[in-house]
C-alpha positions in Angstrom: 22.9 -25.4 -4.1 22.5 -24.0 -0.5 18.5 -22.8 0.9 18.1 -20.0 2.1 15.5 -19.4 4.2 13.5 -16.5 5.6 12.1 -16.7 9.0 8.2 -15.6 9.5 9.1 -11.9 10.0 11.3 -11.5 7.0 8.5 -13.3 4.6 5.8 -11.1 6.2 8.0 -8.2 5.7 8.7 -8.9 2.5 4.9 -9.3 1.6 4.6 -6.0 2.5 7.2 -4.1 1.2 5.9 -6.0 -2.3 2.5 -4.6 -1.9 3.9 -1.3 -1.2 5.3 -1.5 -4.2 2.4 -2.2 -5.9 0.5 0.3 -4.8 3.3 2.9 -5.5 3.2 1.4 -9.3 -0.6 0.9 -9.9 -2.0 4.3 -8.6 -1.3 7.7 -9.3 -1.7 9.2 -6.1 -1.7 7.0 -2.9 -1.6 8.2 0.6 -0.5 6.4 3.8 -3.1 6.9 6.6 -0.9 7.6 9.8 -3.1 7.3 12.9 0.5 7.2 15.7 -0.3 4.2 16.5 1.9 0.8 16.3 0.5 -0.6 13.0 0.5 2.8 11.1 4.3 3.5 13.0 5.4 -0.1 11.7 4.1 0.6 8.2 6.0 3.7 7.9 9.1 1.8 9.0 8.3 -0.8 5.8 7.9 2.4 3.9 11.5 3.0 4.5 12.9 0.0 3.4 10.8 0.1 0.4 11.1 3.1 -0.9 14.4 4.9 0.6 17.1 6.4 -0.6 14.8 8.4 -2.1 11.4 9.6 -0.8 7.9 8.4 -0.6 5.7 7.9 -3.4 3.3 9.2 -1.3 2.0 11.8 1.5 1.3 10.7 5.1 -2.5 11.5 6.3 -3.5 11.8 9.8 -7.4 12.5 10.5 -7.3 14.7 13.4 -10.4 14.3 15.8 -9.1 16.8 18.1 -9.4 14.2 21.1 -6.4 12.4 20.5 -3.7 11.8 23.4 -1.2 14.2 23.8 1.6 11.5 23.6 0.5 10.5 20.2 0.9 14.0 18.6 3.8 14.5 19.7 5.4 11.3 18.5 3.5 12.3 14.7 5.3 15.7 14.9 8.8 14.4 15.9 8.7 11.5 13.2 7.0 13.4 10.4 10.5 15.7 11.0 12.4 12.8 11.1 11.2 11.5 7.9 11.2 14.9 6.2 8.1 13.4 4.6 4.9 15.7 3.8 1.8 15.1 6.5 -1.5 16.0 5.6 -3.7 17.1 8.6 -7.8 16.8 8.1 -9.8 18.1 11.2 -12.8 16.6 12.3 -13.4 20.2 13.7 -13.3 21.6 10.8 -16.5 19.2 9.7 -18.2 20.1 12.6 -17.6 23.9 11.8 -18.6 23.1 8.0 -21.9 21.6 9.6 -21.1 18.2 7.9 -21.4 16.4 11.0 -23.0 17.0 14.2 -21.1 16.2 17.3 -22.3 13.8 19.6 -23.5 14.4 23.1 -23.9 12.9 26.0 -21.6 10.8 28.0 -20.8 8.5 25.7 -20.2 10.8 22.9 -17.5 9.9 20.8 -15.8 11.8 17.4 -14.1 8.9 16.2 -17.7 7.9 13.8 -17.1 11.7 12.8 -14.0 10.7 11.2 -15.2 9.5 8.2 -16.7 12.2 7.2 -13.3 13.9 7.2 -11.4 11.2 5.3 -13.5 11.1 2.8 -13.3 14.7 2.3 -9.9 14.5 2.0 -9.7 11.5 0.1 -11.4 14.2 -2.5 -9.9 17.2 -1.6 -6.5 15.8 -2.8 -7.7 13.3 -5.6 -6.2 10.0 -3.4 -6.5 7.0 -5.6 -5.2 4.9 -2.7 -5.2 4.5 1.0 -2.7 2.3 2.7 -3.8 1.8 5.7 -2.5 -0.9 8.9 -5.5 -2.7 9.3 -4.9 -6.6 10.3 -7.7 -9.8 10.2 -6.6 -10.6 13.0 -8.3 -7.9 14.9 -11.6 -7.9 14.0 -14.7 -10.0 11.6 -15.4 -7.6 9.5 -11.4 -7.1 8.6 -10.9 -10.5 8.8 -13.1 -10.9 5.6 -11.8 -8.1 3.8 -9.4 -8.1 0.9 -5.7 -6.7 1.0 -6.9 -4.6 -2.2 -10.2 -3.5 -1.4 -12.0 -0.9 -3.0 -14.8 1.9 -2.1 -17.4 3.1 -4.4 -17.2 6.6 -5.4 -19.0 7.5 -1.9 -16.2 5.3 0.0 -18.5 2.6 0.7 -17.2 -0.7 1.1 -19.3 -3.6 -0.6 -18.1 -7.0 1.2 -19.7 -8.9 -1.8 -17.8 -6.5 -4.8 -14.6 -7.9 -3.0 -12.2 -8.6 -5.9 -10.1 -12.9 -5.5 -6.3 -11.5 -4.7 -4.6 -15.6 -6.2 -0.7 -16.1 -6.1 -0.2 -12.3 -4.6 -1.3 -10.8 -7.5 -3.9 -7.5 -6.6 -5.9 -5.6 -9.3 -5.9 -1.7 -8.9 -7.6 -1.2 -11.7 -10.8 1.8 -10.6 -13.6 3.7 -12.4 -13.2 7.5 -11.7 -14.0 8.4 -7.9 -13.6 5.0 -6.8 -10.8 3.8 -4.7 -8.3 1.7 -3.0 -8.1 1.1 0.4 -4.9 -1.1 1.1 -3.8 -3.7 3.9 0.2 -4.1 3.6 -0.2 -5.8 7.3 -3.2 -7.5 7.0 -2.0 -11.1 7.5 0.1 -10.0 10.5 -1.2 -10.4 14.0 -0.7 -8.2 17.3 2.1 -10.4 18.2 3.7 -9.8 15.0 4.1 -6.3 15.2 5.3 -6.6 18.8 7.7 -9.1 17.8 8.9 -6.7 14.3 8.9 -3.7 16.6 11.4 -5.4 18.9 13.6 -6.3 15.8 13.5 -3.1 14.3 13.9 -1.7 17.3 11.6 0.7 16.5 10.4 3.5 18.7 6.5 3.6 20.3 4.5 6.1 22.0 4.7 6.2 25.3 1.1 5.4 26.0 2.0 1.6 24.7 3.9 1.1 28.1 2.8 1.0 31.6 2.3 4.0 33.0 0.6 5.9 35.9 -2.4 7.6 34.4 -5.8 9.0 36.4 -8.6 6.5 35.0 -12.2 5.8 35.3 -14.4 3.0 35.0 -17.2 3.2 32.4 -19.3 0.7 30.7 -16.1 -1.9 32.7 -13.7 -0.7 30.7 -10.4 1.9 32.3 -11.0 5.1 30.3 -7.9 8.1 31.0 -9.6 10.9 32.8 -9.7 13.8 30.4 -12.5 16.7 29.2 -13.6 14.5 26.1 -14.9 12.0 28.1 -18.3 14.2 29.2 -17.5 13.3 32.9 -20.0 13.8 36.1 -20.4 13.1 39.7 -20.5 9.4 39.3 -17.5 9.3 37.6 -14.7 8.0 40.5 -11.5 8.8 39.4 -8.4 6.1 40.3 -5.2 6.9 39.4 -4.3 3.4 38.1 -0.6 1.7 36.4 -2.0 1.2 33.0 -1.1 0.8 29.2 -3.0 1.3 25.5 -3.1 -1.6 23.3 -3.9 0.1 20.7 -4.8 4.0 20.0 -7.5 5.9 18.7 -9.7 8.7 20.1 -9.4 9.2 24.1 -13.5 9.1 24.4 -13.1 5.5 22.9 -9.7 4.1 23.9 -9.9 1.5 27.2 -6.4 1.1 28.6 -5.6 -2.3 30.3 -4.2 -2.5 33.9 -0.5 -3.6 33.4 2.9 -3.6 34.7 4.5 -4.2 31.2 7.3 -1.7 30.8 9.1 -3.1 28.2 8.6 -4.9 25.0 9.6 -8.0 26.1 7.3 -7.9 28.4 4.3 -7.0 26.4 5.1 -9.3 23.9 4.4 -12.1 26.9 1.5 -10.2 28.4 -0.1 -10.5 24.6 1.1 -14.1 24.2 -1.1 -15.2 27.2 -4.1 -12.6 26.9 -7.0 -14.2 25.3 -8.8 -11.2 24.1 -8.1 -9.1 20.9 -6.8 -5.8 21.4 -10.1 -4.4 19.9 -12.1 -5.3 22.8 -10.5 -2.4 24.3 -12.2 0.0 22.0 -15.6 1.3 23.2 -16.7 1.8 19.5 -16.8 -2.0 18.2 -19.0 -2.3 21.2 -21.8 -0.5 19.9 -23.2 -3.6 17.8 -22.0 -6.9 16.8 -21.5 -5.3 13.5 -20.1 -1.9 14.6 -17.2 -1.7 12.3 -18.4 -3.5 9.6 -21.1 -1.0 9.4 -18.4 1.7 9.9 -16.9 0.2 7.0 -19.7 0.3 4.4 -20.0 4.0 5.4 -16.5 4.5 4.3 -14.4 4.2 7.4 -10.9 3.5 7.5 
């Protein structure tokens, strides 16, 4: 009888398009949070060869800060039309507005905390049961720890200690009323994975992912792009600098690295000899040595 035999990418995309299965058969109504970044991008792409022919068991959600770049809205816009899938918008501004959060000032203000807020109000808003969302362990503690099923209480709070044992793939769904699910299809992947399944699938990026000419400053010694979010002043020194975005968030809390990678291959060999996590690029895990895991138990993403 002849083996056959799945390389590394192929078993880890086959893990995933499993749990998206699951989740499409153990909830009633799941959403895939879409941020327009690489891991979210990558899990729509599984979401195709899970699900298609026919269409999504589910809606694609976006929490819009308002500060996002420009190149990453208009990649959501031109996929979601692509897809022909429905995309749910929630606006930070609108919490703001409602008086549900109150924006930060000063010239570290940032509205990505702010988000969480908005996501749990549309979590509600349209009943979600499930969030699928393209975290990975390998980018910070707090998600190295957490499960690939992992639920929030019925205020979206994640309990590290109610964490649920996930043996022989098999994940429990099973929720009280106003709980739920917050879901990891990539979670065992790592940055070099998705680089590696993005060159395979030849799957197409933002812009921003690629070195690029962009007007920078320096703050707290990370490159932050020039823009009016950032709360900028006369000891701000702007440098127009050839730089790219490992990964992609709010522009008041998104570094850039300096970089000449243009390409994927490159990138993928950039990555392969970095020795810091693509989250030390993000001002907001820098606010404590338990930044996101606090973020978490609020009911962050």
């Amino acid at each position: 009888m002849s083996k056959y035999n799945l390389d590394y990418l192929d078993e880890l995309e086959a893990e995933a398009i499993h749990i998206l299965r699951e989740v499409a058969g153990q909830f009633e109504k799941p959403a895939l949070l879409f941020s327009g970044g690489k891991d979210s991008i990558t899990l729509v792409r599984l979401a195709e060869k899970a699900f298609r022919p026919g269409k999504f068991p589910f809606p694609l959600v976006h929490i819009d800060t308002g500060h996002n770049f420009e190149e990453t809205i208009a990649y959501r816009d031109k996929m979601v039309e692509r897809l022909g899938e429905k995309l749910i918008i929630g606006h930070v501004q609108e919490s703001i507005d409602q008086g549900k959060v109150v924006e930060q000032t000063g010239k570290n203000a940032s509205r990505n905390a702010l988000q969480t807020v908005t996501l749990l109000d549309t979590i509600e808003k349209h009943g979600f049961d499930a969030c699928i969302g393209g975290a990975r362990r390998d980018e910070e503690k707090a998600r190295a720890k957490e499960r690939i099923f992992s639920v929030r209480d019925e205020f979206g709070q994640w309990d590290p200690k109610r964490q649920r044992p996930e043996l022989w793939n098999i994940y429990n769904g099973k929720i009280h009323k106003g709980e739920n699910v917050r879901v990891f299809p990539i979670s065992n992947w790592t940055e070099l994975d998705v680089w590696n399944y993005v060159k395979r699938e030849n799957i197409d990026l933002p812009s921003i992912y690629f070195a690029h000419y962009r007007d920078c400053i320096t703050r707290n010694g990370q490159l932050m792009a020039a823009s009016p979010f950032l709360n900028m002043d006369e000891e701000d020194i702007v440098e127009n600098k050839k730089v790219r975005f490992r990964t992609v968030g709010d522009m008041s809390c998104t570094a850039a690295v300096e970089s000449e990678a243009d390409e994927i291959g490159d990138i993928i060999a950039e990555i392969s000899a970095s020795k810091i996590s693509e989250r030390g690029a993000r001002m907001d895990d820098k606010v404590s040595e338990a930044a996101m895991e606090d973020r978490k138990k609020g009911g962050y993403f």
